[in-house]
C-alpha positions in Angstrom: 115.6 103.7 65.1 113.5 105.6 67.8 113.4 102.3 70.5 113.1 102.9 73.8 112.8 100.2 76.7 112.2 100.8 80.0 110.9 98.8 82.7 108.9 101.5 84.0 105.5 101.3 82.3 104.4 105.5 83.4 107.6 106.8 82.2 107.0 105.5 78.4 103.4 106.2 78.4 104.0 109.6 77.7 106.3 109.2 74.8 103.9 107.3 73.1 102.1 108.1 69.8 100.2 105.1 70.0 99.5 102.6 72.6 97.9 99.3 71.3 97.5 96.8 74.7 98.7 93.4 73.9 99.0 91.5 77.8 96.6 88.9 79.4 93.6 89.5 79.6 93.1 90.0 83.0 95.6 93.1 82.8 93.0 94.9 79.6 91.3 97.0 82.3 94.2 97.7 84.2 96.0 99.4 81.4 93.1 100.7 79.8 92.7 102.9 82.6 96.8 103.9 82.7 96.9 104.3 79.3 93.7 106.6 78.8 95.3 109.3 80.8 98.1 109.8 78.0 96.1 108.7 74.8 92.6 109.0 74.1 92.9 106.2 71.7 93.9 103.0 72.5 93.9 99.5 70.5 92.9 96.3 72.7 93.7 92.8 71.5 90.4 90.7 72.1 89.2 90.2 74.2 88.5 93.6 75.8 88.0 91.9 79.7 87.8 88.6 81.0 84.5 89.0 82.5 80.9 90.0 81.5 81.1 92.3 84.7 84.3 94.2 83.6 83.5 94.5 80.6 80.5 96.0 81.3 83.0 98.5 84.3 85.7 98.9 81.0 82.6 100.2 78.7 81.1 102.7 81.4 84.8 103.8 81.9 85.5 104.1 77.9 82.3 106.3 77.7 82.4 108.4 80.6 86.0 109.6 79.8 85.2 109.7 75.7 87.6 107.2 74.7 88.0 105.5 71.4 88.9 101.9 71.9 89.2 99.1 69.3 89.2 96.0 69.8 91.2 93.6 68.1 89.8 90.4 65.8 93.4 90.1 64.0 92.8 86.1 63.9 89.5 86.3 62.5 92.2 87.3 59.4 94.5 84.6 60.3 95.1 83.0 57.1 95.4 79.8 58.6 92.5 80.1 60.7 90.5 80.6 57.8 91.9 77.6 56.3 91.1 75.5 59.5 87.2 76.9 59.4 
């Protein structure tokens, strides 16, 4: 099926075709900066950082090296979050 596991984060980056970062969010900023070195692209659960101040560091970083980030509002699509609103 194509898995691979490793417990070494740098050697899988690599092999990637994708990377979409799905941690805490005080680790967004840390792997948006190992990440961008082996994908332009990357895909960010919400939120992007935990603070107003990194954020503001994470979007000078995203534009200075050109990236294109999403971020992720997958539970604004929750089906039963919309029932709950």
């Amino acid at each position: 099926n194509g898995t691979v596991s490793s417990a070494d984060l740098e050697a899988l980056l690599p092999l990637a075709n994708a990377i979409i970062i799905v941690t805490p969010t005080s680790t967004h900023s840390e792997y948006l900066r190992r990440a961008s070195v082996h994908k332009p692209s990357l895909f960010v659960e919400k939120p992007l950082s935990a603070t107003l101040e990194e954020t503001r560091a994470d979007l000078a970083f995203i534009e200075a090296n050109g990236l294109s980030v999403q971020v992720g509002f997958i539970e604004r699509f929750n089906p039963a979050v919309q029932k709950l609103r």
